[in-house]
KETOR-662013 format. One record per residue (C-alpha): residue number from 1; residue in three letters; chain; x, y, z. Coordinates in steps of 0.001 Angstrom, whole numbers, plus 500000, padded with zeros to 6 digits. Last residue first. Layout:
BEGIN
site n NUM | res ALA | chain A | u X | v Y | w Z
...
END
This chain:
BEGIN
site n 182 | res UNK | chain A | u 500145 | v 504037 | w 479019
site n 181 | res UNK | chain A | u 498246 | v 502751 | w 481104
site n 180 | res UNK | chain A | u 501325 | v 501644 | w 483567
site n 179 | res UNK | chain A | u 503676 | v 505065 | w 483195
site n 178 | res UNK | chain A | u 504514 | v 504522 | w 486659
site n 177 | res UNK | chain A | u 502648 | v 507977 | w 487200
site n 176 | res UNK | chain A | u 502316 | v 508787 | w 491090
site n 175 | res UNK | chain A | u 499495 | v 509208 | w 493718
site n 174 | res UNK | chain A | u 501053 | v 508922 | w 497092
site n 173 | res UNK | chain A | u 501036 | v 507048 | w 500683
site n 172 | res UNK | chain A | u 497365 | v 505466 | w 501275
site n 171 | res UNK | chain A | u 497039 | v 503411 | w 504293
site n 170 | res UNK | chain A | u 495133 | v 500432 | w 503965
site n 169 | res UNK | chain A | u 494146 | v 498797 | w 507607
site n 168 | res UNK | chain A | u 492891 | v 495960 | w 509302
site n 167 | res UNK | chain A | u 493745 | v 493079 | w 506764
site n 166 | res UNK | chain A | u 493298 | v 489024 | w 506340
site n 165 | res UNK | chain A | u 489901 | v 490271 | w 504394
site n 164 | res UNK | chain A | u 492105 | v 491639 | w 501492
site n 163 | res UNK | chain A | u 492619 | v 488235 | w 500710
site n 162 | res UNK | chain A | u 495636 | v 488415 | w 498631
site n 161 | res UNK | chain A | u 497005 | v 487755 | w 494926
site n 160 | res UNK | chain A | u 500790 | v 489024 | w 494506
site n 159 | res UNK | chain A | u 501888 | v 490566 | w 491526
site n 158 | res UNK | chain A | u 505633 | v 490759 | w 490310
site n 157 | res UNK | chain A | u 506324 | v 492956 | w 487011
site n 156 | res UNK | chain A | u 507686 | v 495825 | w 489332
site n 155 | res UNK | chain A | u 507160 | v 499516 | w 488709
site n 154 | res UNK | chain A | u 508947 | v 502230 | w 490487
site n 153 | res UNK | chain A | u 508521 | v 504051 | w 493427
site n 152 | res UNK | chain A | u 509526 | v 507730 | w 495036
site n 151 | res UNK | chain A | u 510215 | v 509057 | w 498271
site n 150 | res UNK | chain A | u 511414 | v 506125 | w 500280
site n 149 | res UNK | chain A | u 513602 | v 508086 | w 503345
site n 148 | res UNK | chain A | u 511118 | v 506583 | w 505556
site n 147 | res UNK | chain A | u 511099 | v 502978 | w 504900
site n 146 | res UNK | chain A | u 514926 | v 503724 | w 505801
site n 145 | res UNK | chain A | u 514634 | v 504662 | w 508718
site n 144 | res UNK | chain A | u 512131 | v 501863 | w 509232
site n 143 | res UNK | chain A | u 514227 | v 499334 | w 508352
site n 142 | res UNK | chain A | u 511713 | v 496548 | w 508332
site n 141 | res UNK | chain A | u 512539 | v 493522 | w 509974
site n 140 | res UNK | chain A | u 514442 | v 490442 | w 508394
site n 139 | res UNK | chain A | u 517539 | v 490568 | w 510964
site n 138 | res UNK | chain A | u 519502 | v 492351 | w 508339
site n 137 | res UNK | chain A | u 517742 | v 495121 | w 507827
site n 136 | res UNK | chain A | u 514773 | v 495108 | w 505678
site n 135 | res UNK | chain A | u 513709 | v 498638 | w 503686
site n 134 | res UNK | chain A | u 517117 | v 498481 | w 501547
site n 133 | res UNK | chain A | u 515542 | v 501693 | w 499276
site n 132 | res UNK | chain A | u 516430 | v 501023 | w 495730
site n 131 | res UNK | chain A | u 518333 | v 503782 | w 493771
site n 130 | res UNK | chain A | u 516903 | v 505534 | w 491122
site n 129 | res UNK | chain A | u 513835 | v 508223 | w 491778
site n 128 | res UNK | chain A | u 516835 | v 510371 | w 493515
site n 127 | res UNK | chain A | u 514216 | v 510752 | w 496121
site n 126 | res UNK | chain A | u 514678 | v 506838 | w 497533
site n 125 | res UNK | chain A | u 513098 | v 504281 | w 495301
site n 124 | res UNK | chain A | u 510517 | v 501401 | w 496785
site n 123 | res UNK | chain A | u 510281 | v 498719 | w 494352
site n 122 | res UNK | chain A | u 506364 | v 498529 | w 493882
site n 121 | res UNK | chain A | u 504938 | v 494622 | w 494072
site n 120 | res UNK | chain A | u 501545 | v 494782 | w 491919
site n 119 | res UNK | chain A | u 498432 | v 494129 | w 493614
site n 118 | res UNK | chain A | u 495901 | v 491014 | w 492573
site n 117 | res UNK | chain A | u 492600 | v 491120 | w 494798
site n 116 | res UNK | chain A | u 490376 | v 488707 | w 496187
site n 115 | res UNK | chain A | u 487562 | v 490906 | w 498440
site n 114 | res UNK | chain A | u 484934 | v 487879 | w 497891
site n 113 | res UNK | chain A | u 485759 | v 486715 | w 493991
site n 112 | res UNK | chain A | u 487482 | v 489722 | w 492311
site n 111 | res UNK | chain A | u 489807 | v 492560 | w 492385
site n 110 | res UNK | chain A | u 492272 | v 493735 | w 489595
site n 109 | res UNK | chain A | u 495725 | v 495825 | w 489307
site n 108 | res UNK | chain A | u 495998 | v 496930 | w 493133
site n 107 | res UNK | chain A | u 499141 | v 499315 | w 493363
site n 106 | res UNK | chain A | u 501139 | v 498053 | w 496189
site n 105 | res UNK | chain A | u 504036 | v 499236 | w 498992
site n 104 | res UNK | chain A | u 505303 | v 497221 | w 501755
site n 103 | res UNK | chain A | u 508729 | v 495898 | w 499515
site n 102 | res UNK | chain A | u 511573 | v 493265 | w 499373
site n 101 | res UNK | chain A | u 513623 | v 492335 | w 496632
site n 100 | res UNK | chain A | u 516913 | v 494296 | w 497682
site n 99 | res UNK | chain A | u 519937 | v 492155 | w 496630
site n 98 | res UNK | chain A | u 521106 | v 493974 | w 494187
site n 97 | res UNK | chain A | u 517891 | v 494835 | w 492710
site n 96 | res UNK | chain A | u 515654 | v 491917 | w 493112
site n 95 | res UNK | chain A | u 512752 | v 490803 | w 491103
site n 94 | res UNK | chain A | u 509941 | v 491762 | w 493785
site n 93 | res UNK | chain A | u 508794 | v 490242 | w 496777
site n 92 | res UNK | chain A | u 505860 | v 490952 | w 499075
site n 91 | res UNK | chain A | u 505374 | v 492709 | w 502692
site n 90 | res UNK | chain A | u 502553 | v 493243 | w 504700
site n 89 | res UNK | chain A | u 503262 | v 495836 | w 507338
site n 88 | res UNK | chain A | u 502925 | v 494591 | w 511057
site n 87 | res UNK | chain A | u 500367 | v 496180 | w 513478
site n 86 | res UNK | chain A | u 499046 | v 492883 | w 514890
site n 85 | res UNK | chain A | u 495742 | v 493163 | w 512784
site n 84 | res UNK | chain A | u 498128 | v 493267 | w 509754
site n 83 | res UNK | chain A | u 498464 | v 496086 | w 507828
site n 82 | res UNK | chain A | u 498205 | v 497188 | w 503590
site n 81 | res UNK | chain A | u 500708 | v 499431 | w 502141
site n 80 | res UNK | chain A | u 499382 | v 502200 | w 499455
site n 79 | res UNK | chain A | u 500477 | v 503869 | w 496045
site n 78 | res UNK | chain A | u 497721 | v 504961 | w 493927
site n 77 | res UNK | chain A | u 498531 | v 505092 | w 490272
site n 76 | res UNK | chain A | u 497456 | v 506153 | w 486933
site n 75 | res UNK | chain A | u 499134 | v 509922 | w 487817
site n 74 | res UNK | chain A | u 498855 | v 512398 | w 485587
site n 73 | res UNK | chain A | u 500167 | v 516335 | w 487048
site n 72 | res UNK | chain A | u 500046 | v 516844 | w 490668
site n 71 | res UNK | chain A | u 498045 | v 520184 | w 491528
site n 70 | res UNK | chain A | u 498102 | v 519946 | w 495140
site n 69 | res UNK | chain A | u 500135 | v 517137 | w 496246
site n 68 | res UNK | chain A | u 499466 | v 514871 | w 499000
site n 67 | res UNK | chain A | u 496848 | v 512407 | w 496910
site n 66 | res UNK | chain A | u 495581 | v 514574 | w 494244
site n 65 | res UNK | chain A | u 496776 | v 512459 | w 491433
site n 64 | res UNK | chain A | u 493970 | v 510023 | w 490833
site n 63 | res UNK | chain A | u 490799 | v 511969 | w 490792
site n 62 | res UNK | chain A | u 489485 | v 511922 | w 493393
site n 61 | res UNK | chain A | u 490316 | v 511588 | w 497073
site n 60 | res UNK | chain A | u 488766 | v 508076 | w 498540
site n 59 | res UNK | chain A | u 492320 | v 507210 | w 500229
site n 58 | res UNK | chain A | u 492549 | v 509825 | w 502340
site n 57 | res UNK | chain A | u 493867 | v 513238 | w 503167
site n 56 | res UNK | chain A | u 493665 | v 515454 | w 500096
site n 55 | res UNK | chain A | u 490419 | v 517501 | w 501004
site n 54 | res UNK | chain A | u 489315 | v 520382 | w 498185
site n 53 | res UNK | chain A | u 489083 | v 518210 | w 495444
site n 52 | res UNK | chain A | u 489890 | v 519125 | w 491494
site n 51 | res UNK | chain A | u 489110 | v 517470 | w 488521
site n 50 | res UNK | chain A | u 491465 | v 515872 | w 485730
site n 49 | res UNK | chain A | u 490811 | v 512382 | w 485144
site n 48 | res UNK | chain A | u 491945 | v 509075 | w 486572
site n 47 | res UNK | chain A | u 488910 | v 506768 | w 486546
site n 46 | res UNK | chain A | u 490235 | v 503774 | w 486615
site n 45 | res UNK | chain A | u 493312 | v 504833 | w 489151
site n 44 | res UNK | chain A | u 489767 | v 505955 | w 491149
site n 43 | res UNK | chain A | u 487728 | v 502758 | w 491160
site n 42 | res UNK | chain A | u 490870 | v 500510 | w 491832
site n 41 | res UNK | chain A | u 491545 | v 502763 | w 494877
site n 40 | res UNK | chain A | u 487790 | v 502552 | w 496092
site n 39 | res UNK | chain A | u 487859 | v 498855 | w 495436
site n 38 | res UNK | chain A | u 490946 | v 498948 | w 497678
site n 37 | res UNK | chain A | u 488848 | v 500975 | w 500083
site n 36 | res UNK | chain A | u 486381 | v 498798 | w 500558
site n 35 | res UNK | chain A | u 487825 | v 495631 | w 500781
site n 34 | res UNK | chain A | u 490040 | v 497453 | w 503527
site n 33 | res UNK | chain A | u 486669 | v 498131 | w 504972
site n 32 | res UNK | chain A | u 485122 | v 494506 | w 504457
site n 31 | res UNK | chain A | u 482805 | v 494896 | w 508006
site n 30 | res UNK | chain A | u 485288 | v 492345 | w 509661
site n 29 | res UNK | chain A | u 488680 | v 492126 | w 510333
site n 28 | res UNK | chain A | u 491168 | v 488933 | w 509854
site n 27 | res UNK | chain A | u 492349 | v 486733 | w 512411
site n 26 | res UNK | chain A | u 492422 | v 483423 | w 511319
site n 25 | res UNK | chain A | u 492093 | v 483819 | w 506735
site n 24 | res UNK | chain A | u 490028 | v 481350 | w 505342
site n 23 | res UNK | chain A | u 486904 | v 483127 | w 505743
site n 22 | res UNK | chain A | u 485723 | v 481850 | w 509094
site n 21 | res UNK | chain A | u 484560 | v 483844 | w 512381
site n 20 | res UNK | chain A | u 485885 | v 486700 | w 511228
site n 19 | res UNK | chain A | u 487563 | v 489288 | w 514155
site n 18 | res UNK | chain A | u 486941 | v 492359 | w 514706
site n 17 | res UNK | chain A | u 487382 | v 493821 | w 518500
site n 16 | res UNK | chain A | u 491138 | v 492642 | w 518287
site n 15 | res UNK | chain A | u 492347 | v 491416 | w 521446
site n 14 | res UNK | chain A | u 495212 | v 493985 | w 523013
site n 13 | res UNK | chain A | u 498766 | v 492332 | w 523048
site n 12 | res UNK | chain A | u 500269 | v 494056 | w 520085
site n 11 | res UNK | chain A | u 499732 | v 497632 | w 521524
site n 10 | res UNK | chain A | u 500254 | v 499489 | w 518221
site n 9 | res UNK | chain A | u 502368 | v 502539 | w 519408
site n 8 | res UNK | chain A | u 506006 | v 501095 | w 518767
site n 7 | res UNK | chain A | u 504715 | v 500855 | w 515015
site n 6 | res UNK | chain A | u 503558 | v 504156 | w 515087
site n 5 | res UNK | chain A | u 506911 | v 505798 | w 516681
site n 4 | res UNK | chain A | u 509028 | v 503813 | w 513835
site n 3 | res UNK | chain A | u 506956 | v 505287 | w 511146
site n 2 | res UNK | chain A | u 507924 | v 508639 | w 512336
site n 1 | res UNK | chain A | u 504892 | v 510844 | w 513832
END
């Protein structure tokens, strides 16, 4: 299924079935499970050893760099893109390459408080592992043909601090070395 399919699939009038009745953030989902999972993430790209795992389909695989690829060399990263209840992407800025700045894709750096958590901003890279993937057209919505040519990322020095509450889902896209623990 093409990203654009699953975002024309999320029926954006249904009522949410988990909603928090406070927490600073209208909306949001209950039951912490994107908490959850980034802690999960944070746990793993920690951790990052060499072992082995038999399923590669979600975001609790260990060690870091069985994500997708069987066998993957190091990797001290988790790639992943965070959703709205309404079905949106959350997006962040990065220090712009020719005027692309914009990007759905995160490596969570620390977590704290209640479900706080500071990600780094990943410039999305198409597969020549160089050039920066315009992801927004020029309407300010996501490109989605283009979301889905990103094959690669690089490292950004911009962090963002979010509520991981205000989300409904984490998706997990890749385990790759940006050379951060180095």
């Amino acid at each position: 299924m093409s990203f654009e399919e699953m975002e024309s699939s999320f029926d954006h009038t249904a009522p949410a079935t988990h909603h928090v009745g406070g927490g600073g953030c209208s909306g949001g989902c209950t039951l912490d499970c994107v908490c959850q999972v980034v802690r999960a993430i944070k746990d793993i790209q920690d951790q990052a050893e060499e072992e082995c795992e038999v399923c590669t389909s979600n975001c609790f695989i260990e060690p870091l760099g069985e994500l997708g690829v069987r066998g993957r060399g190091h990797a001290d990263t988790r790639v992943f893109t965070l959703t709205h209840k309404n079905g949106e992407l959350f997006k962040a800025l990065f220090r712009g390459h020719h005027g692309k700045c914009v990007s759905v894709f995160f490596r969570v750096e620390d977590i704290f408080d209640n479900c706080c958590a500071t990600l780094r901003v990943l410039v999305p890279l198409k597969k020549d592992g160089k050039t920066v993937a315009d992801i927004m057209d020029q309407h300010g919505k996501l490109n989605f043909a283009e979301l889905c040519e990103v094959r690669d990322w690089g490292r950004s020095n911009s962090c963002v601090t979010v509520d991981l509450h205000c989300f409904c889902a984490v998706q997990c896209i890749a385990d790759v070395d940006l050379e951060i623990c180095d």
